[in-house]
VOTIKE-604572 format. One line per field, with one value per atom (N, C-alpha, C): x negated, z negated, y; atom name; residue number from 1. Coordinates in steps of 0.1 Angstrom, whole numbers, plus 5000, padded with zeros to 4 digits. Each point is the difference from the previous one (the first is absolute). Layout:
BEGIN
px = (X | ...) $
pz = (Z | ...) $
py = (Y | ...) $
atom = (CA | ...) $
seq = (NUM | ...) $
//
This chain:
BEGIN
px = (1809 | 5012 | 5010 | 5008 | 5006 | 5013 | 5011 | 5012 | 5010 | 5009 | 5010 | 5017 | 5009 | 5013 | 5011 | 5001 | 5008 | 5016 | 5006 | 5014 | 5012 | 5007 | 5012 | 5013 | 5005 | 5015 | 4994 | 5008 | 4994 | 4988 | 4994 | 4991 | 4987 | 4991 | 4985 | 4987 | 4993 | 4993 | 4985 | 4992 | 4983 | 4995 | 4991 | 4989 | 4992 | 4990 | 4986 | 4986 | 4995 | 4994 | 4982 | 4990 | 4993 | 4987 | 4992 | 4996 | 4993 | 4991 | 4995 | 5003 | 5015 | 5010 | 4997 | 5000 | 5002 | 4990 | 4986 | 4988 | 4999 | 5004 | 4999 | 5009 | 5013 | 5009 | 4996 | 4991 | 5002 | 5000 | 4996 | 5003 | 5016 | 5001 | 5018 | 5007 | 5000 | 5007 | 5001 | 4986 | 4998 | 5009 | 5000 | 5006 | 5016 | 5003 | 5014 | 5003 | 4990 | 5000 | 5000 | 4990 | 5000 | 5014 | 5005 | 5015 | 5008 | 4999 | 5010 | 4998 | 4987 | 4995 | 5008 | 5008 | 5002 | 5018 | 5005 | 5012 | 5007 | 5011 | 5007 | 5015 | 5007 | 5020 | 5002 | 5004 | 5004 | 5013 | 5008 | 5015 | 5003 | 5007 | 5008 | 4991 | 4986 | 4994 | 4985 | 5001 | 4979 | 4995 | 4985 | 4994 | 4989 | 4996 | 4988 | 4985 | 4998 | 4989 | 5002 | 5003 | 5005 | 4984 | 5007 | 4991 | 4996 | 4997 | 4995 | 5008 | 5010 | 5012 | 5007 | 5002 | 5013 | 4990 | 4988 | 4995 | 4999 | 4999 | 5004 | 5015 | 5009 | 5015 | 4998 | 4994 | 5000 | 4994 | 4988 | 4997 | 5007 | 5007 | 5009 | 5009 | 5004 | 5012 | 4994 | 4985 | 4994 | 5002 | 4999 | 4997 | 5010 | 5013 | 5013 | 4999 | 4998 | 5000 | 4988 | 4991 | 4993 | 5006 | 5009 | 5001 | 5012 | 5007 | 5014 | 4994 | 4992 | 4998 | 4980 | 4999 | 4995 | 4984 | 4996 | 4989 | 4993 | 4993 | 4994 | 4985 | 4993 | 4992 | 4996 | 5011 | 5007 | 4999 | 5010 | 5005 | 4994 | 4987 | 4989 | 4989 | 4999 | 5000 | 5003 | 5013 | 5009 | 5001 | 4995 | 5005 | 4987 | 4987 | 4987 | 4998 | 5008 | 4999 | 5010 | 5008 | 5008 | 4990 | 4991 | 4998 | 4985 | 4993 | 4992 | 5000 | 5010 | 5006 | 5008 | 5010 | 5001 | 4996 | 4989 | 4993 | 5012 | 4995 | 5008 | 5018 | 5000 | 5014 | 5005 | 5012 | 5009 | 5006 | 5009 | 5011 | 5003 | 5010 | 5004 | 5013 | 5011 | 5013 | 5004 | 5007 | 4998 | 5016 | 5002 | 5015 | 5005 | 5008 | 5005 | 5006 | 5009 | 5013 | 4991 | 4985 | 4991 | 4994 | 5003 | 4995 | 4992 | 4985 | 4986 | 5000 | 5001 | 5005 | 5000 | 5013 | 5003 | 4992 | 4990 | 4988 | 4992 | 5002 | 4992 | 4991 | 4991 | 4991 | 4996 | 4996 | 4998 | 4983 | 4994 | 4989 | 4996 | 4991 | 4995 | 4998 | 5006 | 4997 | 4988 | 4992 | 4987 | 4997 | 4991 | 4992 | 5006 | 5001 | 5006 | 4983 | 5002 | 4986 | 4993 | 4983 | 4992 | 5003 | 4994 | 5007 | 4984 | 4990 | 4988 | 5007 | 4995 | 5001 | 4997 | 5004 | 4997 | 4987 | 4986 | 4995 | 4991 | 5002 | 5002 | 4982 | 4998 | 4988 | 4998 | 4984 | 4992 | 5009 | 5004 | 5003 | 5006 | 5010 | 5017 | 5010 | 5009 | 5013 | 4998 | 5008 | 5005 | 5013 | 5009 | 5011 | 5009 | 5000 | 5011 | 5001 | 4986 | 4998 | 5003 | 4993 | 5003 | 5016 | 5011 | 5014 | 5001 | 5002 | 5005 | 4996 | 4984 | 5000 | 5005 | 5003 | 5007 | 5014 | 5004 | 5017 | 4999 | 4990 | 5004 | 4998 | 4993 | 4996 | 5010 | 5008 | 5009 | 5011 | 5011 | 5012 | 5011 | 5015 | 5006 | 5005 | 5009 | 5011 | 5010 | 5001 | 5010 | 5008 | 5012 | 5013 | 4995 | 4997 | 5001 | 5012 | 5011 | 5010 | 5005 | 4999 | 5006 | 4985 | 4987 | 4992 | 4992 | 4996 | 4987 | 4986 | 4992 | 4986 | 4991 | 4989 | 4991 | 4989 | 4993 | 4990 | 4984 | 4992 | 4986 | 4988 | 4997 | 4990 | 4986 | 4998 | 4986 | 4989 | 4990 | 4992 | 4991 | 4996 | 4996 | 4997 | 5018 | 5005 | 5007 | 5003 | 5001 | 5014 | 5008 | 5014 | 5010 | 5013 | 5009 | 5005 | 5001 | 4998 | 5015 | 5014 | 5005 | 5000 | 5012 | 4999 | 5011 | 4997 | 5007 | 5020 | 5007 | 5017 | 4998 | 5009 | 5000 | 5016 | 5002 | 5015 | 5014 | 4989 | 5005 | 4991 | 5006 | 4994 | 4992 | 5002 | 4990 | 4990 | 4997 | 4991 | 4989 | 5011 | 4992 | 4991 | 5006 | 4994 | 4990 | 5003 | 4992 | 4982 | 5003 | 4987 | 4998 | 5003 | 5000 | 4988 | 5007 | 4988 | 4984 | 5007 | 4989 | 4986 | 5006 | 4994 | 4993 | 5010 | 4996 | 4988 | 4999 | 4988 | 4991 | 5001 | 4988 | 4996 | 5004 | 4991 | 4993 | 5008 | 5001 | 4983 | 5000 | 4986 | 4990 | 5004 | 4990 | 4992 | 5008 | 4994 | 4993 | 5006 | 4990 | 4990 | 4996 | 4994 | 4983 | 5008 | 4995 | 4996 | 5012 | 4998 | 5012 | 5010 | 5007 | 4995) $
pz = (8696 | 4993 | 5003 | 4988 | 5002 | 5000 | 5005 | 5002 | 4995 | 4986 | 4996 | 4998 | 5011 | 4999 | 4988 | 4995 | 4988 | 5005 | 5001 | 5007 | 4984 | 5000 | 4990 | 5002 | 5008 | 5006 | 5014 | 5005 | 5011 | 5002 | 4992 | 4995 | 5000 | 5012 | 4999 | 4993 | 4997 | 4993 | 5001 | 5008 | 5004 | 4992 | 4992 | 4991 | 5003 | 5005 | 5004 | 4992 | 4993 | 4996 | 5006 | 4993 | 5004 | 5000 | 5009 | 5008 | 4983 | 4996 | 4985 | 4987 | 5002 | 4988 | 4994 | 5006 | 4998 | 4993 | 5004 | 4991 | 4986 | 5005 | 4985 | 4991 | 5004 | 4987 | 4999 | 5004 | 4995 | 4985 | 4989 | 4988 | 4993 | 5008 | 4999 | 5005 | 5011 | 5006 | 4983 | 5002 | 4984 | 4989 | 4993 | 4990 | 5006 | 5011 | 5003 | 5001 | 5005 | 4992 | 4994 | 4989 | 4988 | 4992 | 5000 | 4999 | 5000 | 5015 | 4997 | 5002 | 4994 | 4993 | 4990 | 4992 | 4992 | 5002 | 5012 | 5005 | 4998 | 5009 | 5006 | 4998 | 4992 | 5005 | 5013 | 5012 | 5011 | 5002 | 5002 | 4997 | 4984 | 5007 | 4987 | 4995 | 5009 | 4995 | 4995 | 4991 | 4996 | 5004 | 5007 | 5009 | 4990 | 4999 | 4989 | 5009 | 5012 | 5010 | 5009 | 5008 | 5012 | 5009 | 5007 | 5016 | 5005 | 5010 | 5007 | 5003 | 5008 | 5010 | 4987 | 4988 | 4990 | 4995 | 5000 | 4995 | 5011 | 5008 | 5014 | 4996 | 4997 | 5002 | 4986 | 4988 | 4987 | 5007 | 5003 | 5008 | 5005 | 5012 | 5007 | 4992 | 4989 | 4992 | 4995 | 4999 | 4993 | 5011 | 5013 | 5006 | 5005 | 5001 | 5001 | 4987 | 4991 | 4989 | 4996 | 5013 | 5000 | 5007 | 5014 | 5012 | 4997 | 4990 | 4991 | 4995 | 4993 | 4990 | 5008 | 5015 | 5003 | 5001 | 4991 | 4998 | 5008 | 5013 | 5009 | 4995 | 4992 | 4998 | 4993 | 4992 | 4995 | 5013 | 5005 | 5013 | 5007 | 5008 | 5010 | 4990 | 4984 | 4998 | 4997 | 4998 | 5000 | 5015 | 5012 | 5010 | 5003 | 4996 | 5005 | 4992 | 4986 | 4992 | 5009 | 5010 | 5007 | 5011 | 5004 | 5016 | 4995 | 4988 | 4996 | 4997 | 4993 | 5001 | 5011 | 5010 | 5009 | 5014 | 5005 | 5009 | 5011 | 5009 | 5017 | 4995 | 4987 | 4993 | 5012 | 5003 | 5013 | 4988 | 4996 | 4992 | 4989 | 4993 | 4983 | 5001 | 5002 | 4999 | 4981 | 5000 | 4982 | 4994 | 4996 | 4990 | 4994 | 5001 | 4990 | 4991 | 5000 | 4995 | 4982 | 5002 | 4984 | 4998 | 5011 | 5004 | 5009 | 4992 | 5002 | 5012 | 4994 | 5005 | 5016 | 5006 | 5009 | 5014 | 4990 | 5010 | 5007 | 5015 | 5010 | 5006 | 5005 | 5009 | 5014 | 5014 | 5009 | 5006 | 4998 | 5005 | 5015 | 5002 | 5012 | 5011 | 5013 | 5006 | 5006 | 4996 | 5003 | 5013 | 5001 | 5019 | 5005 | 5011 | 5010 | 4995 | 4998 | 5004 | 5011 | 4997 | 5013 | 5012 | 5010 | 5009 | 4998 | 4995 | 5000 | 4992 | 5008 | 4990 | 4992 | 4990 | 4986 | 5003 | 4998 | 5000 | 4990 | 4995 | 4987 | 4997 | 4987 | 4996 | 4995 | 5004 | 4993 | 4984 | 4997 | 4982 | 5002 | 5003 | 4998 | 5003 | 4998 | 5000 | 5015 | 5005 | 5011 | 5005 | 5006 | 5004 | 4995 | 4999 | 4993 | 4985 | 4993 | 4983 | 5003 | 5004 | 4997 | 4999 | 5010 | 5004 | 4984 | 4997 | 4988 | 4986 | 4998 | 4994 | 4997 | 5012 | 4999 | 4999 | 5002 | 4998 | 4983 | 4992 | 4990 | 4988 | 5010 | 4994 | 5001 | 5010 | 5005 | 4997 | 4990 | 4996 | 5016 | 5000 | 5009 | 4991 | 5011 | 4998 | 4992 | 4984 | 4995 | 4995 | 5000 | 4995 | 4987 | 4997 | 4982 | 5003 | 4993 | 5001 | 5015 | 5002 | 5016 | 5015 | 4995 | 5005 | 5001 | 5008 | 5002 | 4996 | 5000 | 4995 | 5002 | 4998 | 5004 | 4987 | 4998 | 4991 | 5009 | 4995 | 5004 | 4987 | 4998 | 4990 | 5001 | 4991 | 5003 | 4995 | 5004 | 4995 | 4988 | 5005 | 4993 | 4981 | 5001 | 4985 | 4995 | 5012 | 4994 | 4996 | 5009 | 4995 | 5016 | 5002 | 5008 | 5005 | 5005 | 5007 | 5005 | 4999 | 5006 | 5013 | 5012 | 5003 | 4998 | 5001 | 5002 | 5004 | 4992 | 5003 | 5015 | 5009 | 5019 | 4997 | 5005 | 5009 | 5003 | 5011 | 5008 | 4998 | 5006 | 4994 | 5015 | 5009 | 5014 | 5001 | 4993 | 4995 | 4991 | 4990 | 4995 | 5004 | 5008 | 5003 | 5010 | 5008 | 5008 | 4990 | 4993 | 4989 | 4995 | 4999 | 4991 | 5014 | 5009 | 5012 | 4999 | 5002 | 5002 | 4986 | 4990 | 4992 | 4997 | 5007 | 4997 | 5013 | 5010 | 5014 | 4993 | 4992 | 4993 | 4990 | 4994 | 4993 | 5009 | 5007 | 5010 | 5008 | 5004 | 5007 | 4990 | 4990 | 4987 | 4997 | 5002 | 4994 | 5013 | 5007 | 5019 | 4996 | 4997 | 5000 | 4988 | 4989 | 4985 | 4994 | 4999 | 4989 | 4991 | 5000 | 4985 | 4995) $
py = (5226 | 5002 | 4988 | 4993 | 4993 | 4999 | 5000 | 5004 | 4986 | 5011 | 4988 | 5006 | 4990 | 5010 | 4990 | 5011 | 4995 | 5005 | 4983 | 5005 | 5001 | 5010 | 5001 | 5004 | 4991 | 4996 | 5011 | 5005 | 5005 | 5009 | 5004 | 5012 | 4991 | 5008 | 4997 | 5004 | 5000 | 5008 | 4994 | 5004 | 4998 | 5009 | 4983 | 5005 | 4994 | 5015 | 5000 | 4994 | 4991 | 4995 | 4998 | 5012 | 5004 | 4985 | 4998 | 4986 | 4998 | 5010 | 4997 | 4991 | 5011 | 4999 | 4982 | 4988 | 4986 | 4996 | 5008 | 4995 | 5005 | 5014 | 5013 | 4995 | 4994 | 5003 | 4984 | 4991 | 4983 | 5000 | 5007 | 4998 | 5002 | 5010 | 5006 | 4987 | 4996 | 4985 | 4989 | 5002 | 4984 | 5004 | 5016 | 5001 | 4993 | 5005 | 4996 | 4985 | 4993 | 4984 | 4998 | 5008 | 4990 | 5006 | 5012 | 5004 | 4988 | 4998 | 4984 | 4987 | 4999 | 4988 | 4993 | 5006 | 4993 | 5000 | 5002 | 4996 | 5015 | 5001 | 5009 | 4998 | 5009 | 4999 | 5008 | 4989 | 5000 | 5000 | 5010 | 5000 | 4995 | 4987 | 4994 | 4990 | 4998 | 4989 | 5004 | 4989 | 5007 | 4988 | 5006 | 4993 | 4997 | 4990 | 4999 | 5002 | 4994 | 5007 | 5000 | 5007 | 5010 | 4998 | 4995 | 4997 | 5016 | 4995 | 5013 | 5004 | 4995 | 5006 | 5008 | 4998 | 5003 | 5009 | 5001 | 5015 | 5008 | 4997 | 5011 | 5005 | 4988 | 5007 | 5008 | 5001 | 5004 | 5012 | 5002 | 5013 | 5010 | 4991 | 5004 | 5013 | 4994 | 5006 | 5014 | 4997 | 5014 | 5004 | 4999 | 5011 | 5010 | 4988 | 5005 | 5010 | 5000 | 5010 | 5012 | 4997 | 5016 | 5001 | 5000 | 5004 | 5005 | 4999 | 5005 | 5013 | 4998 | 5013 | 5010 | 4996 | 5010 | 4999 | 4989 | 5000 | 4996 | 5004 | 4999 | 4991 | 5011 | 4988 | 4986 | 4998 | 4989 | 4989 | 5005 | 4993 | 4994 | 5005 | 4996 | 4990 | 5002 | 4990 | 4992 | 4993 | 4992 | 4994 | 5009 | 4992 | 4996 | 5005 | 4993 | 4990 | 4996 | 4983 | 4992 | 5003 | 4990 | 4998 | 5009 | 4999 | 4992 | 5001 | 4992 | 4988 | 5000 | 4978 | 4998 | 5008 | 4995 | 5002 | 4995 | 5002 | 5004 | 5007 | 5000 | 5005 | 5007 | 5006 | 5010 | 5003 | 5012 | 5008 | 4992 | 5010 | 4987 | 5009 | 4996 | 5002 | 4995 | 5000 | 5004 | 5006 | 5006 | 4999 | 4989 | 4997 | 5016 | 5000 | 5015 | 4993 | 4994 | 4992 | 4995 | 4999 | 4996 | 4986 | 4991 | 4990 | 5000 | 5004 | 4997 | 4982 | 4995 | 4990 | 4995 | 5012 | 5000 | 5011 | 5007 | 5005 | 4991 | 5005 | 4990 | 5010 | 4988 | 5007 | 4999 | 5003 | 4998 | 5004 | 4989 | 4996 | 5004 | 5002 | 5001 | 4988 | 4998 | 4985 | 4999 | 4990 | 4998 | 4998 | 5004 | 5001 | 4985 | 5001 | 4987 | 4996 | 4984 | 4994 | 5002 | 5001 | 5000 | 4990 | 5007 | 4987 | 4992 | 5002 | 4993 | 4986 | 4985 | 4986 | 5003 | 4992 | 4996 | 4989 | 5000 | 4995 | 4992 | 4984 | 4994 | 4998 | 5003 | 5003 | 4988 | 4992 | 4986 | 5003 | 4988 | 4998 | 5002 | 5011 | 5006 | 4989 | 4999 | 4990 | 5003 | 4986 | 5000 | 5008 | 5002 | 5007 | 4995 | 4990 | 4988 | 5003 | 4998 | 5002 | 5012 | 5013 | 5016 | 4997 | 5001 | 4999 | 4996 | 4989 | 4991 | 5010 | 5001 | 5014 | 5011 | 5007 | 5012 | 4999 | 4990 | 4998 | 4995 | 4994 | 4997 | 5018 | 5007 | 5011 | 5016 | 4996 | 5009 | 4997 | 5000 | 4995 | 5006 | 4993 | 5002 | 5012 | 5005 | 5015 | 4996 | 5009 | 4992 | 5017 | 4996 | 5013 | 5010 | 5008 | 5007 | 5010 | 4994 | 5016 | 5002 | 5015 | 5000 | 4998 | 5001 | 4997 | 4986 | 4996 | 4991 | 5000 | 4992 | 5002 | 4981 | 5005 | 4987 | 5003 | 4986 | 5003 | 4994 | 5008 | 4995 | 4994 | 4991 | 4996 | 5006 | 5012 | 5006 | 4994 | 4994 | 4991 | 5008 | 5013 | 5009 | 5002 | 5001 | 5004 | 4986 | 4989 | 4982 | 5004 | 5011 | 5003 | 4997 | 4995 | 5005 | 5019 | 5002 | 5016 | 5007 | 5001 | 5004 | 5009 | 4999 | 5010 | 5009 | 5013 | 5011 | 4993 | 5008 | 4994 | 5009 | 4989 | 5001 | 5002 | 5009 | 5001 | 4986 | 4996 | 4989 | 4990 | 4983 | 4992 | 4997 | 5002 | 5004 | 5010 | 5007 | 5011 | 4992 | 4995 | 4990 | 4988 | 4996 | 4989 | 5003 | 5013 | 5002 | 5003 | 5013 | 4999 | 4987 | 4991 | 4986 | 4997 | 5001 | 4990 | 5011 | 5012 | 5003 | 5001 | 4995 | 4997 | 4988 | 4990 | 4985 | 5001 | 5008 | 4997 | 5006 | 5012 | 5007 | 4988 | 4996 | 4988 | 4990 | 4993 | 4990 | 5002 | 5015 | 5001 | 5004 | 5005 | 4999 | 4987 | 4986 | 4990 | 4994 | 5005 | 4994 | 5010 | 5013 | 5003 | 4993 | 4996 | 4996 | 5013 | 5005 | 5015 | 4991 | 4997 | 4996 | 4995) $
atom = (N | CA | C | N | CA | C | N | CA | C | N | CA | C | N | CA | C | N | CA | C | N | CA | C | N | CA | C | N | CA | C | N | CA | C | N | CA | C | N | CA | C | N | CA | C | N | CA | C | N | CA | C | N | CA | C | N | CA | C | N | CA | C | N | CA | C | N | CA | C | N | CA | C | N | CA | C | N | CA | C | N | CA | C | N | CA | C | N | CA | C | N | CA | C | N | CA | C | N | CA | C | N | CA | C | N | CA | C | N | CA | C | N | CA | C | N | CA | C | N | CA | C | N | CA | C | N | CA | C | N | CA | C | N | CA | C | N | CA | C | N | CA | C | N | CA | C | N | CA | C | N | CA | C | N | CA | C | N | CA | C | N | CA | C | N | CA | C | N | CA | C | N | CA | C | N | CA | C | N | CA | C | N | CA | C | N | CA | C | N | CA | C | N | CA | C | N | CA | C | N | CA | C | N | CA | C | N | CA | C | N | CA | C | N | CA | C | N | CA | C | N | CA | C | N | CA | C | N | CA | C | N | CA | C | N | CA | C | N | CA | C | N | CA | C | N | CA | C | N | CA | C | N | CA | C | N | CA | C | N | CA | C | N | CA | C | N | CA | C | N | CA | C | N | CA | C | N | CA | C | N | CA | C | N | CA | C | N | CA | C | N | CA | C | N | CA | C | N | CA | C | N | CA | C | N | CA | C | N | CA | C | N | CA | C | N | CA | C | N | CA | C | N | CA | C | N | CA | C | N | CA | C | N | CA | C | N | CA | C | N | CA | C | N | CA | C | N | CA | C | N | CA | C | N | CA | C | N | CA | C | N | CA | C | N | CA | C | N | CA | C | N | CA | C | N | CA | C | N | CA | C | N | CA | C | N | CA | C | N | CA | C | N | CA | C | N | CA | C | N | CA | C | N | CA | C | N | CA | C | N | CA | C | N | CA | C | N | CA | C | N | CA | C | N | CA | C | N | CA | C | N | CA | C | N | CA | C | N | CA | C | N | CA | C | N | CA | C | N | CA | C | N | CA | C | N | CA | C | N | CA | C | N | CA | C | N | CA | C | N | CA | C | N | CA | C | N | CA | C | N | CA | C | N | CA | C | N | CA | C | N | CA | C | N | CA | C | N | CA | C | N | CA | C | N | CA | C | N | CA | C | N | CA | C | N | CA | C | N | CA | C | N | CA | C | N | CA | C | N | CA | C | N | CA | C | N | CA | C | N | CA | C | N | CA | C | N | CA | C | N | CA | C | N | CA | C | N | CA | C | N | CA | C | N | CA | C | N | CA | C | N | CA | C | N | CA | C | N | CA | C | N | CA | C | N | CA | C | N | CA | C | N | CA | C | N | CA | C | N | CA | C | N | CA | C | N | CA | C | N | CA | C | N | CA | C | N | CA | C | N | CA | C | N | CA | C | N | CA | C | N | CA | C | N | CA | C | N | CA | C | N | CA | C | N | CA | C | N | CA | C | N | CA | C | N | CA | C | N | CA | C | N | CA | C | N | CA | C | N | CA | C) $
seq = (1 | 1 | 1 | 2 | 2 | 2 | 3 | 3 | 3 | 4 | 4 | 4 | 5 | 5 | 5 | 6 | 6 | 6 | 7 | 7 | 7 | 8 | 8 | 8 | 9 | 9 | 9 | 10 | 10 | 10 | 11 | 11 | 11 | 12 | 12 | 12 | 13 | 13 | 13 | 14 | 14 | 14 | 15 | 15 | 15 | 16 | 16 | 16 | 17 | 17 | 17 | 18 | 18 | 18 | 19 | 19 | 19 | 20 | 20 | 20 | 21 | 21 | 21 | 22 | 22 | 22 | 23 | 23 | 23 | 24 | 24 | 24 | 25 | 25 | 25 | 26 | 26 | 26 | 27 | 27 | 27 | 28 | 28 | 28 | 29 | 29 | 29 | 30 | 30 | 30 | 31 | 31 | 31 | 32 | 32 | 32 | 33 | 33 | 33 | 34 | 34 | 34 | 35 | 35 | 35 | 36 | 36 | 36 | 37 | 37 | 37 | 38 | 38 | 38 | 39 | 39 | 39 | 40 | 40 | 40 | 41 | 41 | 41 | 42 | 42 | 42 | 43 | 43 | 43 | 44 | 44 | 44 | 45 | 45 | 45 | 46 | 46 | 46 | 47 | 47 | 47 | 48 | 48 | 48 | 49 | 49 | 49 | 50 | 50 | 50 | 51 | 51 | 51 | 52 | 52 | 52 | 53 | 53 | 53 | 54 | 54 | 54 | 55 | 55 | 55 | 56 | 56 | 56 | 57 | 57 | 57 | 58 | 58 | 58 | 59 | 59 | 59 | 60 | 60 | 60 | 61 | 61 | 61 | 62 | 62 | 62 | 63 | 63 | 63 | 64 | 64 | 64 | 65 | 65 | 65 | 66 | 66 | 66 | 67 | 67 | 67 | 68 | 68 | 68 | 69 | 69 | 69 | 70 | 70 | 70 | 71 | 71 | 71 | 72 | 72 | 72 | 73 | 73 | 73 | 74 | 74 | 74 | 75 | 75 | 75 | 76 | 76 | 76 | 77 | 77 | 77 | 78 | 78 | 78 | 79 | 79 | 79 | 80 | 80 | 80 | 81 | 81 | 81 | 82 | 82 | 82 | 83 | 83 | 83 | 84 | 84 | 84 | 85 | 85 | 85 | 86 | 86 | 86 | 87 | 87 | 87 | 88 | 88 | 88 | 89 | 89 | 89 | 90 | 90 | 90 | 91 | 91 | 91 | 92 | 92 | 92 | 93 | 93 | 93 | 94 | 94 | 94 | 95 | 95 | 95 | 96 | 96 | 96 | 97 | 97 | 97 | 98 | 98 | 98 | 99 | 99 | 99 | 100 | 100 | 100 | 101 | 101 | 101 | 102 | 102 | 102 | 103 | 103 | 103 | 104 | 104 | 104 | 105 | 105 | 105 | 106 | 106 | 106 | 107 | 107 | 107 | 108 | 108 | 108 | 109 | 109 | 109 | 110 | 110 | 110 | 111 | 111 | 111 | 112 | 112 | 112 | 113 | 113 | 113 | 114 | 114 | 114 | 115 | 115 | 115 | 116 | 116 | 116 | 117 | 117 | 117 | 118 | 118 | 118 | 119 | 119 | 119 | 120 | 120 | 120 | 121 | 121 | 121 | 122 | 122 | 122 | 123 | 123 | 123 | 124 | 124 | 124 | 125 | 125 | 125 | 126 | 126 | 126 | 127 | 127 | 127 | 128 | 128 | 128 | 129 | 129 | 129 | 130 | 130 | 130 | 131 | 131 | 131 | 132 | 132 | 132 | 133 | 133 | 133 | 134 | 134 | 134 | 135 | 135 | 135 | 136 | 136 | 136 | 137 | 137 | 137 | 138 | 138 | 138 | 139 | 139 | 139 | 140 | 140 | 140 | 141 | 141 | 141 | 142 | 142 | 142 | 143 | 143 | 143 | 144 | 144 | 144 | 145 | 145 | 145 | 146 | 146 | 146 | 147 | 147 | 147 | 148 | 148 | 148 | 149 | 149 | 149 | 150 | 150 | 150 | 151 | 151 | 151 | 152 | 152 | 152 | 153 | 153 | 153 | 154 | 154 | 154 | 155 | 155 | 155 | 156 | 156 | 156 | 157 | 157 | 157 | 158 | 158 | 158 | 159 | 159 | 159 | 160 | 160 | 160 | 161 | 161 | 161 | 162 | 162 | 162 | 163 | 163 | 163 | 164 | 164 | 164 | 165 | 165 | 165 | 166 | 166 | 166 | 167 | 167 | 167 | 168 | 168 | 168 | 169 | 169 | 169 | 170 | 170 | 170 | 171 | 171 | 171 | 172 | 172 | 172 | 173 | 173 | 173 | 174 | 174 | 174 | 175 | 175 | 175 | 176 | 176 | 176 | 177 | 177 | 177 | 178 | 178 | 178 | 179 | 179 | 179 | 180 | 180 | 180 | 181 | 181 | 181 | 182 | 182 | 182 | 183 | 183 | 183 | 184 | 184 | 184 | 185 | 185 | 185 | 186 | 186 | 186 | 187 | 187 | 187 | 188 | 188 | 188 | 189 | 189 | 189 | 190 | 190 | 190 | 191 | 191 | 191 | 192 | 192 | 192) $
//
């Protein structure tokens, strides 16, 4: 079971999100992409393609609106499409005010690194290239609104990655590092 607290002004609200639910509903998730595939009115603005973070906050808004009108199982699905695109998700701060927009979220802080070295693999960049790498792959902490945020280049999808809108910009930066070392020993390893 996976647990998601949906905060609304002071009001908590844990939804229980059964360990299944992520695989079973993966077609339910897609229709919700391809929904806003073809761009989203986000407040006052229309988004032509909404990143991941802005369909989380687009999400976000549905859920604030089962969680209005009751619909429980609405809800736990709406909060297993956030906890599915956002890995290591706590809670969902939820705008009342109708600015989707301004829905944030709070991430889980990743395990302190092993204390085991990093130990550099034949062929893999040296510490010097990995470093230079990861910093060209890891954008710095830059302002959106009243939050911060960092981007990561997923080689994967050949796209830039947001993260999640941060509070503070020391929160921020703090995930920023530990993002940029998760790369960093990725390429000592030669997995990127």
């Amino acid at each position: 079971m996976m647990n998601l607290n949906a905060i609304i002004d002071d009001d908590v609200y844990e939804l229980n999100v059964p360990d299944g639910l992520l695989v079973q509903a993966g077609d339910f998730f897609d229709k919700l992409d391809r929904d806003m595939d073809g761009g989203w009115q986000m407040g006052r603005e229309w988004v032509e393609r909404p990143d991941r973070m802005q369909r989380c906050q687009i999400v976000a808004d549905k859920l604030l609106t089962t969680l209005e009108a009751e619909n429980a199982r609405l809800g736990v699905m709406m909060a297993g499409y956030l906890l599915a695109r956002l890995p290591g998700l706590k809670s969902v701060r939820l705008d009342v005010q109708g600015e989707m927009q301004n829905n944030s979220f709070e991430i889980e802080e990743t395990p302190a690194a092993s204390a085991e070295p990093v130990v550099e693999t034949p062929g893999a960049p040296s510490k010097l290239e990995a470093m230079e790498q990861a910093g060209k792959t890891v954008t710095k902490v830059f302002k959106v609104g009243r939050g911060y945020r960092f981007s990561v280049f997923d080689r994967a999808s050949d796209s830039w990655r947001d993260s999640p809108l941060i509070a503070t910009e020391e929160e921020a930066a703090r995930l920023r590092q530990a993002a940029f070392r998760e790369r960093y020993e990725s390429l000592l390893k030669g997995d990127a």
